[in-house]
N, CA, C and O atoms as a GROMACS GRO file, in nm:
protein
  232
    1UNK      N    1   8.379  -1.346  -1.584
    1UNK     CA    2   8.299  -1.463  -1.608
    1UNK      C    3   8.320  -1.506  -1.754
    1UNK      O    4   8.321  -1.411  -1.832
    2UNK      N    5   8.336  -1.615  -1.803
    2UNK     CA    6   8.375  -1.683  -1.924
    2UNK      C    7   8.206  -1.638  -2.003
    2UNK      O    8   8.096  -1.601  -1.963
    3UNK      N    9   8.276  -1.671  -2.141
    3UNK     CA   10   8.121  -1.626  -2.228
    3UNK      C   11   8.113  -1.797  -2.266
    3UNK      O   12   8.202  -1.861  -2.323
    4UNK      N   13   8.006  -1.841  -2.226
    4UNK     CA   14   7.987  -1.972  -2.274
    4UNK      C   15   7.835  -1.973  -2.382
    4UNK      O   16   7.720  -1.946  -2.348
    5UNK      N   17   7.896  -2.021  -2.539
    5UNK     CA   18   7.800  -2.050  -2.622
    5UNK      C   19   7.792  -2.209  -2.634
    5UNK      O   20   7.888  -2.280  -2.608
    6UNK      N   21   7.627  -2.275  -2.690
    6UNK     CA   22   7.597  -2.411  -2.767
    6UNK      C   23   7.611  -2.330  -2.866
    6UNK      O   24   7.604  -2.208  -2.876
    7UNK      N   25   7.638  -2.447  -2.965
    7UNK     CA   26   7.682  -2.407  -3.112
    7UNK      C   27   7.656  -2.521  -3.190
    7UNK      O   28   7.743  -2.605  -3.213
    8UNK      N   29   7.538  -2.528  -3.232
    8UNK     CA   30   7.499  -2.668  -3.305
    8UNK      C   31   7.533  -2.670  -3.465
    8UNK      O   32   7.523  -2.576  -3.543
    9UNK      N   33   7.577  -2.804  -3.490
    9UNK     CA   34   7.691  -2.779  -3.586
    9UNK      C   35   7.569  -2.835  -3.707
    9UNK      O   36   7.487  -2.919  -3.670
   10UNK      N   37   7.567  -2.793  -3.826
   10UNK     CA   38   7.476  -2.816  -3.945
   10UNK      C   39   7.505  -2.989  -3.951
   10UNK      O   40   7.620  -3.031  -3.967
   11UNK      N   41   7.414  -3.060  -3.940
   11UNK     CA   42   7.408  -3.219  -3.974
   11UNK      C   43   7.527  -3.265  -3.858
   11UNK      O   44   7.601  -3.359  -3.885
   12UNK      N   45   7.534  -3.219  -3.777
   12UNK     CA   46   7.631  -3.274  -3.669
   12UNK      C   47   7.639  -3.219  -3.510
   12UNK      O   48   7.535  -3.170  -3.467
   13UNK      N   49   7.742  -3.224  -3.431
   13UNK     CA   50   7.678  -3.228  -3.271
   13UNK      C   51   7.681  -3.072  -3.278
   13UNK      O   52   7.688  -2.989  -3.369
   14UNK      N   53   7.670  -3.066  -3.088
   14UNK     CA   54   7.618  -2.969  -3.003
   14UNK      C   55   7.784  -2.926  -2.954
   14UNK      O   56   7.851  -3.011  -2.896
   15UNK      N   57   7.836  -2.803  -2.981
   15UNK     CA   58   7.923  -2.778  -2.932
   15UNK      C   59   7.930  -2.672  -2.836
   15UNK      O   60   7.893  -2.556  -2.858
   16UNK      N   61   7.979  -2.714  -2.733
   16UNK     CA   62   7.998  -2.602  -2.611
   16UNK      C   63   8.147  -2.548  -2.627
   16UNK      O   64   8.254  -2.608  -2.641
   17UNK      N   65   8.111  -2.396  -2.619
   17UNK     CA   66   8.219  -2.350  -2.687
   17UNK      C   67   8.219  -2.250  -2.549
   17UNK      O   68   8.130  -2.170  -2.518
   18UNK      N   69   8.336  -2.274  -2.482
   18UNK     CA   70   8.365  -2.180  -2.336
   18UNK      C   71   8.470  -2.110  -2.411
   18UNK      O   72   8.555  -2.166  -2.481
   19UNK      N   73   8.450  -1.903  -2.377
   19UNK     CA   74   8.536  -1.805  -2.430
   19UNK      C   75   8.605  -1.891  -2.605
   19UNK      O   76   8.716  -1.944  -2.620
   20UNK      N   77   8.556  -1.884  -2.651
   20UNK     CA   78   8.545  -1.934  -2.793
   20UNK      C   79   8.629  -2.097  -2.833
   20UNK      O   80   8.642  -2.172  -2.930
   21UNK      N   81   8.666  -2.091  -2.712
   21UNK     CA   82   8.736  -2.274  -2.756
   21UNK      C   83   8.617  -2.368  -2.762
   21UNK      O   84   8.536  -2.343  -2.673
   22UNK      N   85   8.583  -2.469  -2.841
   22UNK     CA   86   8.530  -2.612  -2.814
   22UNK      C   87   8.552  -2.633  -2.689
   22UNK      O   88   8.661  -2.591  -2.650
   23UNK      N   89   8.471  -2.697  -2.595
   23UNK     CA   90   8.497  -2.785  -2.496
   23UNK      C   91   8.436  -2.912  -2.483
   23UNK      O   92   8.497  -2.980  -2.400
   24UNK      N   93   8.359  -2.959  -2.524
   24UNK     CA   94   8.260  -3.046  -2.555
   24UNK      C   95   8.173  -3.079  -2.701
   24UNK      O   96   8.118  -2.990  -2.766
   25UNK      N   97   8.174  -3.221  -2.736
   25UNK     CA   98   8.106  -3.224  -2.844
   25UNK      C   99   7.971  -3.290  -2.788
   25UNK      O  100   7.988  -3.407  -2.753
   26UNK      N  101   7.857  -3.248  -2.775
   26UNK     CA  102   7.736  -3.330  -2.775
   26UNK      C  103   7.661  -3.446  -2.878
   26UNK      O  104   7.668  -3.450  -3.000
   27UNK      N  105   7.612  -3.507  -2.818
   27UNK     CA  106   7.574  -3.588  -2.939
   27UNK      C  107   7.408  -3.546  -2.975
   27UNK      O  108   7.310  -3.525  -2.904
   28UNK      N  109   7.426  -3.545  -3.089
   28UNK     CA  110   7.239  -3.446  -3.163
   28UNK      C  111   7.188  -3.550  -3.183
   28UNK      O  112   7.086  -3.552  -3.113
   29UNK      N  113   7.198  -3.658  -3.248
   29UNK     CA  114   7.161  -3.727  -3.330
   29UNK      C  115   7.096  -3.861  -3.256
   29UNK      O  116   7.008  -3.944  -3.279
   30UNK      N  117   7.158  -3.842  -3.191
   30UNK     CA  118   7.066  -4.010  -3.119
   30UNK      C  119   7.114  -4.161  -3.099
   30UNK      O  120   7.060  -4.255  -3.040
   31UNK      N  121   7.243  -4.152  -3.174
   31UNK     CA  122   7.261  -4.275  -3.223
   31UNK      C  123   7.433  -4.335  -3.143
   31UNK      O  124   7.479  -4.449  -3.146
   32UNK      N  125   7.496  -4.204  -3.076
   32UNK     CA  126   7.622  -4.226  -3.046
   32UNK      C  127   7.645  -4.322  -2.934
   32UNK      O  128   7.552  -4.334  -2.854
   33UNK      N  129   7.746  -4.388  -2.918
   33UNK     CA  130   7.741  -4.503  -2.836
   33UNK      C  131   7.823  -4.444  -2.724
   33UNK      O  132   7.845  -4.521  -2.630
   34UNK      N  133   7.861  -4.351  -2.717
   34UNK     CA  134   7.942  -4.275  -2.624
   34UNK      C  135   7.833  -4.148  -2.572
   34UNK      O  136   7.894  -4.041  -2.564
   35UNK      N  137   7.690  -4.138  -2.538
   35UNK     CA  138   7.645  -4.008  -2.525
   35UNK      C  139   7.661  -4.022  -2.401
   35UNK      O  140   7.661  -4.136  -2.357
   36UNK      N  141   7.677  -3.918  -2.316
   36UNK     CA  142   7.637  -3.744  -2.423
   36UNK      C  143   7.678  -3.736  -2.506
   36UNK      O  144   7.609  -3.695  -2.599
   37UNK      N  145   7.838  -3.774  -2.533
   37UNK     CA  146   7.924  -3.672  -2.613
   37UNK      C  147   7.901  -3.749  -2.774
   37UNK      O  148   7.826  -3.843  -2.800
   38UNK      N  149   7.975  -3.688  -2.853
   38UNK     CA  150   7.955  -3.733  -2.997
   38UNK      C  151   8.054  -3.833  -3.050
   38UNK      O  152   8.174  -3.811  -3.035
   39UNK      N  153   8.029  -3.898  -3.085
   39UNK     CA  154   8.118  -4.011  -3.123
   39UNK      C  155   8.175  -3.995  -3.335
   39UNK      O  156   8.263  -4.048  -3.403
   40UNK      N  157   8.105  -3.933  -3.353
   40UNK     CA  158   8.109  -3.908  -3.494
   40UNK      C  159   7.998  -4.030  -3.540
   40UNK      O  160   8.043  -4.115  -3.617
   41UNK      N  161   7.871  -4.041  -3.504
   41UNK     CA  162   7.806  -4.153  -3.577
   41UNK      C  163   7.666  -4.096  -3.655
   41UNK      O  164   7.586  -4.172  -3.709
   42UNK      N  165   7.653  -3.953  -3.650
   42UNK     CA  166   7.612  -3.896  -3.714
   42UNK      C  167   7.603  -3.861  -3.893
   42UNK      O  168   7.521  -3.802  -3.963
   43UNK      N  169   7.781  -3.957  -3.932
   43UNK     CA  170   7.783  -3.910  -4.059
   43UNK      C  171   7.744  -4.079  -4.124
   43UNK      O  172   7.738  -4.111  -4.242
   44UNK      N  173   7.719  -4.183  -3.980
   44UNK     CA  174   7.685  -4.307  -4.058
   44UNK      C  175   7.539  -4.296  -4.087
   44UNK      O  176   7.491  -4.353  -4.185
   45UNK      N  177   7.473  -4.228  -4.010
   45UNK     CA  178   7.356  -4.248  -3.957
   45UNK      C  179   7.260  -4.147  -4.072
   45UNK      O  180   7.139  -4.156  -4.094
   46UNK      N  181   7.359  -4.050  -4.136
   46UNK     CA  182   7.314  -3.907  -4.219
   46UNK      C  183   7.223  -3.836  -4.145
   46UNK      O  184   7.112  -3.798  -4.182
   47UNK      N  185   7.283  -3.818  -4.027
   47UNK     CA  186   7.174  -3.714  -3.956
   47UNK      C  187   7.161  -3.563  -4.030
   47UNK      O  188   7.267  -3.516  -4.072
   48UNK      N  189   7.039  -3.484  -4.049
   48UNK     CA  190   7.056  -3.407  -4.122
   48UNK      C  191   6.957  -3.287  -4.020
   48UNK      O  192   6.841  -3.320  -3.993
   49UNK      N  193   7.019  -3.128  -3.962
   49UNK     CA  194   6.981  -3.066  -3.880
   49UNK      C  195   7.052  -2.958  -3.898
   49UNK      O  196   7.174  -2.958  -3.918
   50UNK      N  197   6.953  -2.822  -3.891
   50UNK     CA  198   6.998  -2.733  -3.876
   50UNK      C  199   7.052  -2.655  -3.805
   50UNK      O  200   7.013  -2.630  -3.691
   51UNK      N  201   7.222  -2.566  -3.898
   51UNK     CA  202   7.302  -2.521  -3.735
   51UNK      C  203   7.201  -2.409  -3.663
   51UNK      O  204   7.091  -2.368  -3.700
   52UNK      N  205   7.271  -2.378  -3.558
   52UNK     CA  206   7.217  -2.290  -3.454
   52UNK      C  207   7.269  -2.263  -3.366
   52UNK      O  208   7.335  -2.359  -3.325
   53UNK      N  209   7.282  -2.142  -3.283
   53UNK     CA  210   7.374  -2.084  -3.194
   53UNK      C  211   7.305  -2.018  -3.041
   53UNK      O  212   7.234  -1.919  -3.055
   54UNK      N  213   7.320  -2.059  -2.936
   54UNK     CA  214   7.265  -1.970  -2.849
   54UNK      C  215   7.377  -1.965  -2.731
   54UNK      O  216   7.449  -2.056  -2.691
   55UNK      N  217   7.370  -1.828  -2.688
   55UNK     CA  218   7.442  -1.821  -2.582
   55UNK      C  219   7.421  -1.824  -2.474
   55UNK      O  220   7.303  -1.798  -2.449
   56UNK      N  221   7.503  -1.853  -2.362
   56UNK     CA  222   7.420  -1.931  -2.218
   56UNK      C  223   7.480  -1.771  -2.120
   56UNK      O  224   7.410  -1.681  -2.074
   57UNK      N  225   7.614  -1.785  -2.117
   57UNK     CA  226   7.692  -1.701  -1.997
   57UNK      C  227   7.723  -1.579  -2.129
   57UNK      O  228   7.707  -1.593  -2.250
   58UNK      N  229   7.761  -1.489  -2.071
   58UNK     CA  230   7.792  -1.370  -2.143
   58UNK      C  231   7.906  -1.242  -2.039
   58UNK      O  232   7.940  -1.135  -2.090
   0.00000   0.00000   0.00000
């Protein structure tokens, strides 16, 4: 079974990280015109959030 972590990135998205690759960027912030995923509009917007890590599959 794959180890799947979120991996929330300091002032930026939600990354799903399947057996340690990126697979997805989430969007945190609220503002992306592409959500879910992240568009990078977080660094217009100065979203500011702390990272954090939890793991889902193991």
């Amino acid at each position: 079974m794959p180890k799947v972590v979120v991996q929330s990135v300091e002032n930026g998205p939600n990354l799903v990280l399947i057996d340690g690759k990126a697979n997805v960027a989430l969007c945190r912030c609220g503002h992306s015109e592409h959500k879910p995923l992240c568009d990078g509009t977080h660094r217009k917007v100065n979203f500011r959030a702390a990272a954090a890590s939890t793991t889902i599959l193991e």
